[in-house]
ZABA-394470 format. One record per residue (C-alpha): residue number from 0; residue in one letter; x negated, y negated, z negated. Coordinates in Angstrom, 1 decimal, decimal comma, padded with zeros to 4 digits. Layout:
! residues N
  nr rest      x      y      z
 NUM    a      X      Y      Z
...
! end
This chain:
! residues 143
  nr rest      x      y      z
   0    x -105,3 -042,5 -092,8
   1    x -106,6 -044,2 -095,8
   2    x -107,5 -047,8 -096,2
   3    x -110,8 -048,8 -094,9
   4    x -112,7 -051,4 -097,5
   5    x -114,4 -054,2 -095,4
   6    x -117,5 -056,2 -097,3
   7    x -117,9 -059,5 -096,6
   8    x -121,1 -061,4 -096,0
   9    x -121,0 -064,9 -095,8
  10    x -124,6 -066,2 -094,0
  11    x -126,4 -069,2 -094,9
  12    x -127,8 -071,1 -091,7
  13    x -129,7 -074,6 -092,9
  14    x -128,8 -077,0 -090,6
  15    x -129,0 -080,9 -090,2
  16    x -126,9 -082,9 -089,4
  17    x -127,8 -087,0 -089,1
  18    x -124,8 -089,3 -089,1
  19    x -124,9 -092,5 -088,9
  20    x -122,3 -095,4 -090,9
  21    x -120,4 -097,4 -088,5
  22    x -122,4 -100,3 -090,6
  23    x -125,7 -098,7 -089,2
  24    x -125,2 -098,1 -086,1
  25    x -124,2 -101,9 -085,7
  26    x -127,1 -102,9 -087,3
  27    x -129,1 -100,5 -084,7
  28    x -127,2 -102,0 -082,2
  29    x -128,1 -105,3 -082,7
  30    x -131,9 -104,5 -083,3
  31    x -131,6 -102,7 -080,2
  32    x -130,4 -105,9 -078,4
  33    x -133,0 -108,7 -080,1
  34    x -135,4 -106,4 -079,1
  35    x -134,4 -106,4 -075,2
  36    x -133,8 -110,2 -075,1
  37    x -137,4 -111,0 -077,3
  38    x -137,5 -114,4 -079,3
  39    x -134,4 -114,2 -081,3
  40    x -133,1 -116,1 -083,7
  41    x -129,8 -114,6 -084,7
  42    x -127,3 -112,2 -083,6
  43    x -123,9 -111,5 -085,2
  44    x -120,7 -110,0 -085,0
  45    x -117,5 -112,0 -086,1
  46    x -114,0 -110,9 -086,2
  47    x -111,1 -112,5 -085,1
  48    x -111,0 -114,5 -088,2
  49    x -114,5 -115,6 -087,6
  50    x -116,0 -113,9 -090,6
  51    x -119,5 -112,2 -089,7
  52    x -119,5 -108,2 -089,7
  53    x -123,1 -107,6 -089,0
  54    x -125,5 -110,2 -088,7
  55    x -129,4 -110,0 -088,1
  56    x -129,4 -113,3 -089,6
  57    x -128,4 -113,9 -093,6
  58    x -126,8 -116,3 -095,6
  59    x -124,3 -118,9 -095,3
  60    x -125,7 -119,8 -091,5
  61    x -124,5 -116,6 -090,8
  62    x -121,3 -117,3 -092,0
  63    x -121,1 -120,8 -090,8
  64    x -122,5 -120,0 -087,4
  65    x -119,6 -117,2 -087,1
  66    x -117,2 -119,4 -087,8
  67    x -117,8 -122,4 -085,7
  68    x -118,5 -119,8 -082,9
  69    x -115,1 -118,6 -083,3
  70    x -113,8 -122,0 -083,2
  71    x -115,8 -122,7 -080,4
  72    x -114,3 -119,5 -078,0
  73    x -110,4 -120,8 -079,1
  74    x -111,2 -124,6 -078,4
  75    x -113,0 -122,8 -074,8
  76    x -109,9 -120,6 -073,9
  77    x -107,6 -123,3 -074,8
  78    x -109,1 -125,4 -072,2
  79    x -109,3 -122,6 -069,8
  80    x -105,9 -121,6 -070,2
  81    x -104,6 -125,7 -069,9
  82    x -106,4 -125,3 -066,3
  83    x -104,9 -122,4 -065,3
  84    x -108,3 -120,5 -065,8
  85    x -108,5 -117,1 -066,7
  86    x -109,6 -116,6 -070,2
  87    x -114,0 -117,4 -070,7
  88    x -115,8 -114,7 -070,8
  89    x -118,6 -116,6 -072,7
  90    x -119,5 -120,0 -073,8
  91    x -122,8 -121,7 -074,3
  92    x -124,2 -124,2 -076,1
  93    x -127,7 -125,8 -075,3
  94    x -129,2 -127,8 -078,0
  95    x -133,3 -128,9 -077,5
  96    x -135,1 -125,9 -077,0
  97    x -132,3 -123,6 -077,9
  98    x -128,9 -122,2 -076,5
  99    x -126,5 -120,3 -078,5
 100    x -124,3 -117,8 -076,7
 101    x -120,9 -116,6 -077,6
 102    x -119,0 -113,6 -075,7
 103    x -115,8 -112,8 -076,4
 104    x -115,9 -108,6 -077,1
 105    x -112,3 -108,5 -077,0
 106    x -109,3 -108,7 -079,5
 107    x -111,0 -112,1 -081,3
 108    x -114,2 -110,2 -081,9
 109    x -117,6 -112,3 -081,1
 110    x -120,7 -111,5 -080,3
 111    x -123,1 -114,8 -080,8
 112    x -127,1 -114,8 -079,8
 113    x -129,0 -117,9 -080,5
 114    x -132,0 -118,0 -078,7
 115    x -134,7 -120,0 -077,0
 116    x -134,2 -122,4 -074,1
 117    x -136,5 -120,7 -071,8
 118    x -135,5 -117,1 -071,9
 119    x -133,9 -115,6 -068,7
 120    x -129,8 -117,0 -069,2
 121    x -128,4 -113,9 -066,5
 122    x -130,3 -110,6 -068,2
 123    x -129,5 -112,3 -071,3
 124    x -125,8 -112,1 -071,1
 125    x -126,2 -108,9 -069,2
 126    x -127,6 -107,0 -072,0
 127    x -125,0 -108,5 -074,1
 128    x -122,4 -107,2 -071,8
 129    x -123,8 -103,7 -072,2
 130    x -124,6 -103,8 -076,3
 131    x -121,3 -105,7 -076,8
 132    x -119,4 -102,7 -074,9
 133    x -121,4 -100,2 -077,7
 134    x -120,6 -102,5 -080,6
 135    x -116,8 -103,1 -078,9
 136    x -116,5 -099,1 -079,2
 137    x -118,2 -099,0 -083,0
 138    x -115,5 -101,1 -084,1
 139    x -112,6 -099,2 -082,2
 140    x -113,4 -096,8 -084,4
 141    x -113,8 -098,6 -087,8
 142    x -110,0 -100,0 -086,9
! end
């Protein structure tokens, strides 16, 4: 039996593919979230060395803020941990018409929201919760 030749025929299909950088899909993660809580100021994600990884808000604020909000969760589970607390899941600060929030995400990560006085404390930290699980996962995969 002789050899039978085979032809090959490679097929083109366009497809797309969209792909988003870990960077964006923080950044549409934190969009996401100052759209649900409305009014704002700043959002940003610190690491455990409180440096800012994504921030809505630019500058050396946002580096300050990140830092002194890290400070502020180790001074917080300090005291907890002196009481025989179990760890905070969040601090807040209220200053005038303003409260900044700070949840711990987990493994010295930080999410901090600084927003107005009057906006609605409980859904406030519940959307948190649920965008800071999302960004919590974005970042298990960057590491």
């Amino acid at each position: 039996m002789a050899p039978r030749e085979m032809e090959t025929h490679i097929v083109g299909v366009p497809t797309k593919a969209t792909m988003r950088s870990s960077d964006e899909a923080l950044v549409q993660v934190l969009e996401s979230l100052a759209d649900e809580i409305g009014g704002v100021r700043a959002l940003v994600v610190g690491d455990r060395s409180g440096l800012p990884i994504v921030s809505t808000f630019r500058g050396h604020a946002s580096m300050t803020m990140t830092a002194m909000a890290t400070l502020a969760m180790s001074a917080a589970t300090k005291v907890t941990s002196s009481l025989n607390l179990p760890e905070p899941d969040d601090i807040l600060i209220e200053a005038g018409g303003w409260r900044v929030l700070v949840q711990l995400l987990g493994n010295g990560f930080t999410l901090t929201c600084v927003l107005p006085a009057d906006e609605n404390l409980g859904l406030v930290k519940l959307a948190m919760q649920a965008r800071g699980r999302e960004i919590r996962e974005i970042i298990d995969d960057i590491v």
